[in-house]
C-alpha positions in Angstrom: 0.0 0.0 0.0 3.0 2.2 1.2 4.4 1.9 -2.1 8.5 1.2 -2.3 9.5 4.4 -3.0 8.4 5.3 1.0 11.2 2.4 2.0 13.4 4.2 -0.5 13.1 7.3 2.4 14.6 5.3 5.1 18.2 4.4 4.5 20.7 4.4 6.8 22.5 7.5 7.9 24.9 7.9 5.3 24.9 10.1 2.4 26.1 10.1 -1.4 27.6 13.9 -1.5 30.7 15.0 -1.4 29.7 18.9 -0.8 29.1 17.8 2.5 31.9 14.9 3.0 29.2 12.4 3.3 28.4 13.7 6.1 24.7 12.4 7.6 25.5 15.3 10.7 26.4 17.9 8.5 23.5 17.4 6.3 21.3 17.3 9.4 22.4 20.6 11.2 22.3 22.2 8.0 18.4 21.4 7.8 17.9 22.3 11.2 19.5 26.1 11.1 17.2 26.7 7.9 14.4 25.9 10.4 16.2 28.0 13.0 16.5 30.8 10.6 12.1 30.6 9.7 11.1 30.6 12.8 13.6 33.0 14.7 15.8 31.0 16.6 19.8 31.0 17.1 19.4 27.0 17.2 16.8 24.6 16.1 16.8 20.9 16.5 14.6 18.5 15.0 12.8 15.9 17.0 11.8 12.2 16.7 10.0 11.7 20.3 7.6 14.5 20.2 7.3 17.6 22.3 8.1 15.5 24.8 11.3 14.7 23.7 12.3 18.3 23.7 10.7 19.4 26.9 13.3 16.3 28.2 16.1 17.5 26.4 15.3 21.1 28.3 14.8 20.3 31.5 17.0 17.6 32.1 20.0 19.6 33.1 17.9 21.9 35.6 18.7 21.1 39.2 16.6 24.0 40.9 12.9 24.5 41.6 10.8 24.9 38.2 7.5 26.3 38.2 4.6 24.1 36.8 1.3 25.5 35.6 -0.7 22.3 37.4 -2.1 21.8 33.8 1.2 21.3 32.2 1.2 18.3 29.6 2.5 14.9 30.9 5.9 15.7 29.3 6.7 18.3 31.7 5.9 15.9 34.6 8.0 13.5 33.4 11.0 15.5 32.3 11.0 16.5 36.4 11.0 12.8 37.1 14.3 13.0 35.0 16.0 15.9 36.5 17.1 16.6 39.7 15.0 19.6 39.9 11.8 20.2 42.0 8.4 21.2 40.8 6.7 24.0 42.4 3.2 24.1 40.8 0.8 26.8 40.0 -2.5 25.9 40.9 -5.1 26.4 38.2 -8.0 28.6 37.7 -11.0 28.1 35.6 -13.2 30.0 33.9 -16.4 29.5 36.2 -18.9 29.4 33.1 -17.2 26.9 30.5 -14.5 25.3 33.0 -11.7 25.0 31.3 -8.3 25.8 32.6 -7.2 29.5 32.6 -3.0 30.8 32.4 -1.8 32.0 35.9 -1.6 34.9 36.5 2.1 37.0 36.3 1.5 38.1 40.0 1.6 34.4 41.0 4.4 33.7 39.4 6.3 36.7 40.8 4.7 36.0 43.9 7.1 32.1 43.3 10.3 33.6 41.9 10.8 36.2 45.0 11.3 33.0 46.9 14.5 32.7 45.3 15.9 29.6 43.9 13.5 29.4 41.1 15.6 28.0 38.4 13.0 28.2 35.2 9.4 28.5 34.6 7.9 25.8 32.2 4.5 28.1 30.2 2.1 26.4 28.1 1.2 28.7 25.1 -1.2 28.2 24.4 -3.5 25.8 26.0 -5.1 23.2 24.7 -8.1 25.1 24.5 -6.2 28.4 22.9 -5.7 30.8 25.9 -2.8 32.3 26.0 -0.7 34.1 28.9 0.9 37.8 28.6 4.1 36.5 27.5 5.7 40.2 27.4 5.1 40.3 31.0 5.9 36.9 32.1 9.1 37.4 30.2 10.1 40.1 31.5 9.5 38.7 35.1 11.9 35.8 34.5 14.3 38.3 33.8 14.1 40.5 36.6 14.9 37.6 38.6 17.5 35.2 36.6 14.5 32.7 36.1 14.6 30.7 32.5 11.6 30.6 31.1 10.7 27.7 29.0 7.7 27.4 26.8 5.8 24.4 25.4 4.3 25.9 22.2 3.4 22.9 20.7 0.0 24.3 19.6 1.3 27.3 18.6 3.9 26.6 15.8 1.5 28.1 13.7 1.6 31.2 15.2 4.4 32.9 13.3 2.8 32.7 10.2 0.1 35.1 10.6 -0.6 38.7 12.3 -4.0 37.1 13.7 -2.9 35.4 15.9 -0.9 35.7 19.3 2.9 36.7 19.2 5.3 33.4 19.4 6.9 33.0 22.9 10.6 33.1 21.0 9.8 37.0 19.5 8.2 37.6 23.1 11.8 36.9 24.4 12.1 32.9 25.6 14.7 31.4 26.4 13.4 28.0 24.3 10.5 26.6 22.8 9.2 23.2 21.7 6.6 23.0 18.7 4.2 20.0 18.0 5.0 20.8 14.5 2.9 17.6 13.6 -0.5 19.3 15.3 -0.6 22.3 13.2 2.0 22.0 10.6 1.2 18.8 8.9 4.6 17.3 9.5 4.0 13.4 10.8 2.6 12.1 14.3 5.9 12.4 16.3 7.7 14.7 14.9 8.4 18.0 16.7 11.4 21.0 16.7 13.0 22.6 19.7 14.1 26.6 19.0 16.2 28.1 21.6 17.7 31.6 21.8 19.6 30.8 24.6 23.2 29.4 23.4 24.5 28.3 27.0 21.1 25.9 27.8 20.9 24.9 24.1 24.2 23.3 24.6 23.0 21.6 27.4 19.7 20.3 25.3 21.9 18.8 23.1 23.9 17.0 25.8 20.5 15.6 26.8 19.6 14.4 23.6 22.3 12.2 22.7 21.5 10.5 26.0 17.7 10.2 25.3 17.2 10.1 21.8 17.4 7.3 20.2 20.6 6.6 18.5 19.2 5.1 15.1 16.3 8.3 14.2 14.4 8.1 11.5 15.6 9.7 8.3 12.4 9.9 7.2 11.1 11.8 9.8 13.7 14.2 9.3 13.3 14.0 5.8 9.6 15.1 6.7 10.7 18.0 8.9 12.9 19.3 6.1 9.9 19.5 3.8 7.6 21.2 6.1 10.2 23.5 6.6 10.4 24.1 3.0 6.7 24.4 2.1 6.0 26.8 5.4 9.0 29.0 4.1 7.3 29.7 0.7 3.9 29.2 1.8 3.4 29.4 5.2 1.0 32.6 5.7 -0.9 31.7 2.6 -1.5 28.0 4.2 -2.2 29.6 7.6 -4.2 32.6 6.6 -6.5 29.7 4.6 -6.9 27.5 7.7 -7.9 30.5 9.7 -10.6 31.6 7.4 -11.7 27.9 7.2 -12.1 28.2 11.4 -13.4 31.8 11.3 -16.7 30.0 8.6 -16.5 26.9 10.7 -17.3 29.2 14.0 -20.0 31.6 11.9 -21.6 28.0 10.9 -21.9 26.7 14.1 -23.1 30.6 16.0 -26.6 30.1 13.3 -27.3 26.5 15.0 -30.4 26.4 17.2 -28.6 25.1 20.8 -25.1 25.7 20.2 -23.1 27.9 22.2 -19.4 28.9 21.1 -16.5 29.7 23.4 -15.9 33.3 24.0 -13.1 34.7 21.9 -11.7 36.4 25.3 -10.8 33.4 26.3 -9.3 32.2 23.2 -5.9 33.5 21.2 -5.8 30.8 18.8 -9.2 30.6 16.6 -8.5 28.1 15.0 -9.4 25.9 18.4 -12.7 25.7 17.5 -14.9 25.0 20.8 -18.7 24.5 20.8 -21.0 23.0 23.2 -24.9 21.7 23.5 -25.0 21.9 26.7 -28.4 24.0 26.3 -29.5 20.7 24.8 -29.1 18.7 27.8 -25.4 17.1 25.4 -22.1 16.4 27.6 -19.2 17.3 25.1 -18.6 13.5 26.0 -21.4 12.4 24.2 -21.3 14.8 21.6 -18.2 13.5 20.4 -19.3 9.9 20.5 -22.4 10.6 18.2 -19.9 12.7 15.9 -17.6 9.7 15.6 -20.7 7.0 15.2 -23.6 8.3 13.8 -21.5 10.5 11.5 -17.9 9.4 11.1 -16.4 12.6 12.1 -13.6 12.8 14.5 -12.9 15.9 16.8 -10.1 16.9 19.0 -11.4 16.1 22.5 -14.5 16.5 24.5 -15.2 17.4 28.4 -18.1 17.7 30.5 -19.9 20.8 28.6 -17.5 21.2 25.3 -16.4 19.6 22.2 -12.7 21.2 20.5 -12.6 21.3 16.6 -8.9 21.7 15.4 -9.1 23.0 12.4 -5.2 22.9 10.8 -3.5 23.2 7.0 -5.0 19.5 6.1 -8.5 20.7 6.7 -10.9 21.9 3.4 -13.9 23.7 3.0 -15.7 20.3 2.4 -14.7 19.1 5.5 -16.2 21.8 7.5 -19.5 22.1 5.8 -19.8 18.2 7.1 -18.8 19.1 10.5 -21.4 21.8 10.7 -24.2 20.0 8.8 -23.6 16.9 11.4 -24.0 19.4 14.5 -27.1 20.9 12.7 -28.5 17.6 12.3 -27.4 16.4 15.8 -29.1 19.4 17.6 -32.2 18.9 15.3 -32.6 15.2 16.5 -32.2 16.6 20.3 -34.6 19.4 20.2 -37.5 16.5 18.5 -36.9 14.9 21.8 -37.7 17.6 23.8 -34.2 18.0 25.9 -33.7 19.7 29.0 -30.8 21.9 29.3 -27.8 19.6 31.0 -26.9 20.0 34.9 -24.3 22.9 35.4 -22.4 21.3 38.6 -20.3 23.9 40.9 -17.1 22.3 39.9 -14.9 22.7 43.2 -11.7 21.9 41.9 -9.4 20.8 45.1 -6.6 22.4 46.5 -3.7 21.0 45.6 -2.3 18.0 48.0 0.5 18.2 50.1 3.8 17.5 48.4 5.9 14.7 50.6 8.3 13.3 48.3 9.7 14.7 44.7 8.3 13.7 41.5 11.4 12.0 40.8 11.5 10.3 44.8 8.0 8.8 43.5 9.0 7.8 40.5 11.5 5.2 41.7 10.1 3.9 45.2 7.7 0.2 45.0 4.3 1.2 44.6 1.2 -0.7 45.2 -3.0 -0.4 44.4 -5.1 0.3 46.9 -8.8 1.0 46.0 -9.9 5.2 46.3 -11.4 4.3 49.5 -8.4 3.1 50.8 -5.9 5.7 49.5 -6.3 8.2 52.3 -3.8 9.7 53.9 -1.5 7.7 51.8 1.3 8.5 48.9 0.1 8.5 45.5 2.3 6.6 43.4 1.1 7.9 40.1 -1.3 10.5 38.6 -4.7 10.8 38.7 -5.6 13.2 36.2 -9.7 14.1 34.5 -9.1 14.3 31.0 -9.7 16.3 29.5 -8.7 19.0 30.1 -5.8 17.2 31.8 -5.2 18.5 34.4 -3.7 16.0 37.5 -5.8 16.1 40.7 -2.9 14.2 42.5 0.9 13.5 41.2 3.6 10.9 42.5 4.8 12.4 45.7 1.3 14.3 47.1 -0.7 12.4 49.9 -4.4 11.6 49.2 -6.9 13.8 51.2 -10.2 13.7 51.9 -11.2 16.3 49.2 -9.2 14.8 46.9 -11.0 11.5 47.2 -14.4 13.0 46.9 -13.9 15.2 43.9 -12.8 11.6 42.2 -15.4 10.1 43.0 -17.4 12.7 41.3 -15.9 12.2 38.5 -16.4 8.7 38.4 -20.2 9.4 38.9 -20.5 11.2 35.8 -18.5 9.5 33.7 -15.5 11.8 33.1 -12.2 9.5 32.2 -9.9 9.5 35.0 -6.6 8.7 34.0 -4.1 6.9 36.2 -7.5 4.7 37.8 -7.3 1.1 37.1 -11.1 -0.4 36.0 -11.2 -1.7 39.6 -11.1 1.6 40.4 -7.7 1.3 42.5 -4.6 3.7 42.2 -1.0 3.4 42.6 0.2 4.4 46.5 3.9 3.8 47.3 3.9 0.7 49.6 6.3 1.6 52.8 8.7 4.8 52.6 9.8 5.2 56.0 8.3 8.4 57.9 6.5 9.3 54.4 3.9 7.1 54.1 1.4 5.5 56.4 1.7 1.1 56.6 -0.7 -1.3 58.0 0.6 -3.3 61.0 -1.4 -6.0 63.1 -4.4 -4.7 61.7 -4.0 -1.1 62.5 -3.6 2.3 60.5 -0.5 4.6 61.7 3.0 6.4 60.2 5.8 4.6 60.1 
């Protein structure tokens, strides 16, 4: 099906051309500063493990605290469990209408790096649902106090290709960024770039990455990188500027539907994040995806309790979005014949964020065990527990299970919402004994070691 000219991509990593010595490296970083040089970097590198991969690479080396927007992706998480840094998170806000995570505020982060020893900030721009944070002013923050700021722009590597949408973290003055160019580039599924600006922690990315990455990559996902590079460099605000006209119709489609209710734009930098809901008509953004995906073979983004996400990206066509918004007409129209009642709007009482007893990294590598939720109080989580979307974790490796944090699980158990991290037997991972840390059963009887 492939074809053999697809094999025909993936050799091994030497090259027929003298220019360049045969030279498989040389070829390789000359690839990557053309990238460098389109998107506004110093250094570029080319990734074959995601986003993730990069935010790795970049926070590897850091062995002070980092703040953590508590909705940071897994990959920031994990880097942490790599380092010998500690996390110090941000706790969320949410918009109290649509509930969906909001950026933390610059005060709260200044509030963090006056503490002192606040080695870099880690800032998702934008979210997954398209807010964005005031990157001048965050920036500049870092600044004033000799914190590196990080950002994981891997929905926004788009952004530099058109005046309508919000500034790219590198021109607002970051230290590095990591693009999902595969999200809204068109590259492959896996493929991703790091930019940095910052010569002296680029150096230590790449120290990172010859220890993580793999050390057979795929040509062709280079190969693939190249291209995109190539196409975006001649035609990368035409594509862009297209896209975004297909999302601005795509959102003027949807506002004339009976029942469907659109995400402010305040809350959104990025339109092309296309977020509806029919809650009105008594719809979770759960189910609404389901009947998108069965009854009408189209397949969205993600879904939460009240809202469905649209991405609408280079590979998308007109065609393709009259069938979106003919299937939502026709979906509401079915609803409304049934006489719906508009769906439950639940105070959603996020809980504080647990106490931290270990590291990420402490929690990472001590013997877990499962316990069932009713168990888990008072112990360590081993693991995360995290509602998804929008994916944000309730509890992480290291935080000790409370009360509130048990109930608000529960809850979302009761309604359906996936809970990542919770086995089907409804247990979660609790480190087994860790001295003073964590509470053990002995003769029967509940108490701290």
């Amino acid at each position: 099906m492939l074809g053999s000219g697809f094999f025909a991509l993936d050799p091994s990593d030497e090259i027929e051309n003298a220019d360049l010595g045969h030279d498989f490296e040389t070829a390789l970083q000359m690839a990557e500063q053309l990238a460098a040089d389109l998107f506004g970097a110093k250094h570029s590198l080319f990734l074959v493990n995601g986003t993730t991969g990069g935010l790795h690479y970049l926070l590897m080396p850091v062995k002070g605290s980092v703040l953590i927007p508590r909705f940071s992706h897994q990959a920031v998480y994990s880097a942490m469990m790599l380092s010998q840094g500690r996390a110090v998170y941000l706790p969320p806000a949410y918009d109290v209408d649509w509930q969906i995570p909001l950026q933390p505020t610059v005060e709260q982060m200044e509030q963090e790096m006056r503490r002192g020893g606040v080695e870099a900030l880690v800032l998702t721009h934008p979210t997954y649902y398209g807010t964005v944070a005031d990157l001048d002013r965050v920036i500049s923050c870092g600044r004033k106090h000799g914190t590196l700021v990080f950002v994981d722009e891997a929905h926004g590597g788009h952004f530099i290709f058109s005046d309508q949408l919000p500034q790219p973290a590198l021109q607002c003055g970051a230290d590095a960024v990591v693009q999902s160019t595969h999200k809204t580039l068109g590259s492959f599924t896996q493929t991703s770039m790091l930019h940095a600006n910052n010569e002296y922690w680029f150096a230590k990315a790449v120290q990172a990455q010859r220890v993580l990455q793999t050390t057979s990559p795929s040509l062709v996902f280079f190969a693939v990188l190249d291209e995109v590079r190539r196409i975006l460099a001649e035609q990368g605000r035409r594509l862009v500027g297209q896209a975004l006209e297909l999302a601005w119709e795509c959102r003027r489609g949807l506002a004339k539907i009976e029942g469907v209710e659109l995400l402010p734009q305040a809350l959104q930098g990025d339109p092309g994040k296309v977020v509806f809901s029919l809650r009105d008509l008594g719809l979770t953004g759960i189910e609404v995806e389901r009947t998108l995906r069965a009854d009408y073979n189209i397949q969205v983004e993600l879904s939460d309790y009240y809202s469905v996400l649209a991405l609408v990206t280079l590979g998308d066509t007109p065609a393709g979005i009259e069938r979106l918004t003919a299937a939502v007409k026709d979906l509401a129209g079915r609803r409304r014949h049934l006489g719906s009642r508009p769906l439950q709007r639940p105070k959603l009482d996020m809980p504080h964020l647990p106490p931290a007893v270990l590291t990420l990294r402490e929690a990472f590598f001590a013997e877990k065990q499962f316990v069932s939720l009713a168990e888990a109080e008072g112990r360590i989580s081993g693991g995360f527990l995290t509602p998804y979307p929008p994916g944000v974790p309730v509890i992480a490796p290291g935080e000790q299970f409370t009360p509130e944090i048990i109930e608000h699980l529960r809850w979302c158990i009761d309604i359906n919402w996936t809970v990542r991290g919770l086995t089907a037997a409804q247990k979660v991972a609790v480190l087994e004994d860790n001295g003073r840390f964590c509470r053990t059963r002995k003769q029967g009887e509940l108490h701290y070691a």
